[in-house]
C-alpha positions as a printed Julia matrix, in Angstrom:
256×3 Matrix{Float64}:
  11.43  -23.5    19.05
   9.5   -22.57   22.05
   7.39  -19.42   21.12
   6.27  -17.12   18.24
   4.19  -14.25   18.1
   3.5   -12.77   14.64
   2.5    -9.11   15.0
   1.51   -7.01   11.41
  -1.12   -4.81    9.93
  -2.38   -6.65    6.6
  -4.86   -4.33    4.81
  -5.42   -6.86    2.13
  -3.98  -10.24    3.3
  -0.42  -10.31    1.68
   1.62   -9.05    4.72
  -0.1   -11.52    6.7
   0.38  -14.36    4.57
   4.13  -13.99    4.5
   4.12  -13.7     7.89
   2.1   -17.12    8.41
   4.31  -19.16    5.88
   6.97  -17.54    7.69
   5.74  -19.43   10.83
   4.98  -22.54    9.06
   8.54  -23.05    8.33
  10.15  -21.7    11.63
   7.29  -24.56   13.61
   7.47  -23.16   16.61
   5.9   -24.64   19.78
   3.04  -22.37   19.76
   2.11  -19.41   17.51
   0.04  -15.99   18.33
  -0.72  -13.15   16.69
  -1.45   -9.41   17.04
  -3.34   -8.29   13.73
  -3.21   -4.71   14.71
  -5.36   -4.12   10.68
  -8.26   -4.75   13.35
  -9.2    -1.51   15.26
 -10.29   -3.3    18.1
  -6.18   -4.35   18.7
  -5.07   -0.55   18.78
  -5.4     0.12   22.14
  -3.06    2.0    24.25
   0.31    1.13   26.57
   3.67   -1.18   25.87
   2.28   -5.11   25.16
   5.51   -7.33   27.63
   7.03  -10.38   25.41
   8.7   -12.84   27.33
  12.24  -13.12   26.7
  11.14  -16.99   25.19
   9.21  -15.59   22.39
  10.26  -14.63   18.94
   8.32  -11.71   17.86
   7.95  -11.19   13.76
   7.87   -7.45   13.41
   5.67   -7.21   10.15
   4.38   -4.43    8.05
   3.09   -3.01    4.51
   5.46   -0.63    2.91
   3.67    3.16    1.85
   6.23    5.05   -0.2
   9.27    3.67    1.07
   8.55    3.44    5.09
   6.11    1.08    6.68
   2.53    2.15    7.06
   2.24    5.12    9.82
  -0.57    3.23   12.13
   1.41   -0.33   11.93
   4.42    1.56   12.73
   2.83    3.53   15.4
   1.26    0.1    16.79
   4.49   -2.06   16.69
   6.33    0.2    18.85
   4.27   -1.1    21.24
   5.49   -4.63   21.91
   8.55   -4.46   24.43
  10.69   -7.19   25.32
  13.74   -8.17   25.04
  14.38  -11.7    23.13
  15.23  -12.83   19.77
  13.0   -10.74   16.49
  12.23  -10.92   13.0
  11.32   -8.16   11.03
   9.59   -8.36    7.71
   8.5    -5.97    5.29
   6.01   -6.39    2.17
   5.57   -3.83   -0.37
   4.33   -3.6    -4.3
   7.34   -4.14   -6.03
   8.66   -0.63   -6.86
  11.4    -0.18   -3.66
  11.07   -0.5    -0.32
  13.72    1.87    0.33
  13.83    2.4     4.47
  11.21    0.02    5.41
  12.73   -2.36    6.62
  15.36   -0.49    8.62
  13.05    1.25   10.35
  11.39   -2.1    11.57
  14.6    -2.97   12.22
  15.25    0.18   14.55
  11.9    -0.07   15.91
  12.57   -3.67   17.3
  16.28   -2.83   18.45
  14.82   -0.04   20.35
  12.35   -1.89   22.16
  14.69   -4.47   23.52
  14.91   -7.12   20.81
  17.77   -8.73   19.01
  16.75   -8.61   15.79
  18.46  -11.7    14.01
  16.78  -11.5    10.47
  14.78   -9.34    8.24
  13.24  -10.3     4.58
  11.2    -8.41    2.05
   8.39   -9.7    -0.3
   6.61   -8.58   -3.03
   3.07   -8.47   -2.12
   0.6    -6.84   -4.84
   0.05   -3.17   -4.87
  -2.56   -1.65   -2.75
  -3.54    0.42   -6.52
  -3.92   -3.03   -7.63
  -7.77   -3.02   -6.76
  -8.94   -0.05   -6.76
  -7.23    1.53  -10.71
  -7.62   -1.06  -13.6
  -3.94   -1.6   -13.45
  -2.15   -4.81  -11.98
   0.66   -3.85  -10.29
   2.27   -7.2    -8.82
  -1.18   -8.98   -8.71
  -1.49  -12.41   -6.75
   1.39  -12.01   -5.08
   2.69  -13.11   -3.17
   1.91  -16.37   -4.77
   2.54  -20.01   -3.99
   6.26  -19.42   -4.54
   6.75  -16.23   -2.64
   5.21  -18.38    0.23
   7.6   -21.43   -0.5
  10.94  -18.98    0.25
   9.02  -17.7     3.28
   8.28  -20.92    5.21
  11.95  -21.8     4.11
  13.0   -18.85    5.52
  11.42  -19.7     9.11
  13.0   -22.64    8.59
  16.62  -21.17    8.13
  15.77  -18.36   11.26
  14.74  -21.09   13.69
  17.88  -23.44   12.53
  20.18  -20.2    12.99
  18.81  -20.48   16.13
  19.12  -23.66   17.2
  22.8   -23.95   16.11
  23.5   -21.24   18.95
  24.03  -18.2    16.56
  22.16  -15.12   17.74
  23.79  -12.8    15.85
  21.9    -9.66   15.3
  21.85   -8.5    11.55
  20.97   -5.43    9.67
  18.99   -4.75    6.49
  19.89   -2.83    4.07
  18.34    0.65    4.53
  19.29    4.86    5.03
  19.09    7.08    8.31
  17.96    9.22    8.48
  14.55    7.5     6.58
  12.93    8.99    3.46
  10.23   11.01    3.89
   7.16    8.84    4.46
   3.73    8.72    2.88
   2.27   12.82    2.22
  -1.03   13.48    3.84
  -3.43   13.1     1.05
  -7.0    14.18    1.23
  -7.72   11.35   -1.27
  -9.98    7.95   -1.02
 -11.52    5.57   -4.09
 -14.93    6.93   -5.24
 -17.54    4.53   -5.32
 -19.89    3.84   -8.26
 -23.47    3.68   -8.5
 -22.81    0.1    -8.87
 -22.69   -0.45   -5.01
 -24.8    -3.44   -3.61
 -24.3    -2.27   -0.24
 -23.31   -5.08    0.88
 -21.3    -3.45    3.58
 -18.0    -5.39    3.57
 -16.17   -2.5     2.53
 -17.01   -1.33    6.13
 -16.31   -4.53    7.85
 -12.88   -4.04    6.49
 -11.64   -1.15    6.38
  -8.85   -0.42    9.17
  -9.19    3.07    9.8
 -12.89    3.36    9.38
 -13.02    5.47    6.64
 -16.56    3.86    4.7
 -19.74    5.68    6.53
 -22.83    3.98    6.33
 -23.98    5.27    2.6
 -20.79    3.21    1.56
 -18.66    6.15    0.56
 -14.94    6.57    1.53
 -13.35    9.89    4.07
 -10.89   11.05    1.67
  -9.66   12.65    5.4
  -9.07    9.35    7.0
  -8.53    7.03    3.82
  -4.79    5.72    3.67
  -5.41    3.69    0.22
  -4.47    0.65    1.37
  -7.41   -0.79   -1.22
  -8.97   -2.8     1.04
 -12.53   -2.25   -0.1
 -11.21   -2.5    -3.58
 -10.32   -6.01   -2.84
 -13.62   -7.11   -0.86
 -16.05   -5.48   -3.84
 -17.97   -8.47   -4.92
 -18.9    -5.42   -8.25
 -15.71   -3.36   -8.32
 -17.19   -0.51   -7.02
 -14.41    1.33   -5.44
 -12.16    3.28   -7.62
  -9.39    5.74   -7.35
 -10.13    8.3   -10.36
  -7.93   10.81   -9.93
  -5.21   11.03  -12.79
  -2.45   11.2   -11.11
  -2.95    7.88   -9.24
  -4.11    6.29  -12.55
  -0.83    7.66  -13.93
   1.15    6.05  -11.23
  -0.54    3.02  -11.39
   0.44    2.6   -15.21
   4.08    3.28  -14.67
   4.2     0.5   -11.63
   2.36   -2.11  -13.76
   5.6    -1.8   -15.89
   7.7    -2.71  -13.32
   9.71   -6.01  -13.75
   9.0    -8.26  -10.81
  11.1    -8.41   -8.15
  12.58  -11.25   -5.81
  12.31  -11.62   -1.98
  15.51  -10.2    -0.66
  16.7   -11.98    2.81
  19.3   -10.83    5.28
  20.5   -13.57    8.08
């Protein structure tokens, strides 16, 4: 394998992590990556693959589609060679995620020739006292996505560019409601500031205290707090937490 180019938005690591043991089984020639999580990589205009680059289409699932700036972002990337797309979400469904990577690939030229979904853990996971999926994906997660990289880039090698289709309904669900919600944050705040280093729509001002305008939960901040500082309070998101932290785990599911 010549060329692969890993393109996500990772909020808090997992989608990226599936995406790199993805890589470390397919071994291509040389790897790049587009983390469009950083603002800095959401620029304007199409971004031209060569036709001898695989492109991983990857993304965080938010109620049942993928995240609206990662999708917005990865319709970017034009070309017109050989794709993967991959979705993570936290383990309730990820209904039409995955198609609509799918779609977005196909229309932007590619020939999409696998797709795969993980479990990565919730983004409630760090910001409720509920563990929805936590750790994951863990070392074994990681083990069936480098072996899936390994069965894409031998699928290609053996001549068979087949494109295939995930599971999925079109029209797609409706996404992710606008919510004028964010995590509060205690008095317990060192402010340290890495809540605002990470957060990838720049919703922490400088007194440390989320936009519940521009907040899209993802519970980045959550995850950075060295003191657990940011929370989600309202009920109905501590509710919803519960009921997910129920959930039995589920397994990758792969189509190729």
């Amino acid at each position: 394998m010549s060329k692969l180019l890993l393109a996500y938005f990772s909020a808090t690591g997992t989608t990226k992590k599936v995406a790199e043991a993805l890589a470390d089984g397919f071994k291509a020639q040389e790897v790049s990556s587009i983390d469009f999580t950083n603002l800095s990589s959401r620029t304007e205009g199409d971004i031209l693959i060569d036709k001898d680059t695989t492109v991983v289409f990857a993304g965080p699932v938010y109620a049942g589609r993928i995240q609206a700036d990662a999708i917005e972002q990865l319709k970017r990337i034009k070309g017109n060679g050989n794709a993967i797309c991959v979705c993570v979400y936290g383990n309730r469904e990820f209904d039409d995620a995955l198609i609509e990577l799918y779609d977005t690939a196909t229309d932007n030229g590619f020939n999409v020739i696998a797709n795969g979904a993980f479990i990565g853990e919730h983004s409630f996971t760090h910001i409720t006292d509920f563990d929805t999926a936590k750790d994951k994906p863990n070392s074994e997660d990681l083990l069936i996505a480098k072996n899936f990289g390994k069965d894409i880039a031998q699928k290609i090698i053996d001549g068979n560019l087949s494109k295939v289709e995930p599971k999925g309904n079109r029209p797609y669900r409706d996404g992710m409601p606008e919510l004028s919600v964010s995590p509060d944050t205690l008095d317990t705040c060192i402010k340290c500031g890495k809540c605002i280093e990470v957060c990838p729509v720049g919703a922490v001002d400088i007194n440390f205290q989320c936009d519940p305008d521009l907040c899209i939960l993802c519970g980045a901040c959550g995850k950075v707090c060295p003191v657990d500082a940011k929370v989600c309070t309202l009920e109905s998101f501590i509710k919803k937490s519960e009921i997910l932290s129920e959930l039995e785990i589920h397994l990758p599911e792969l189509f190729i």
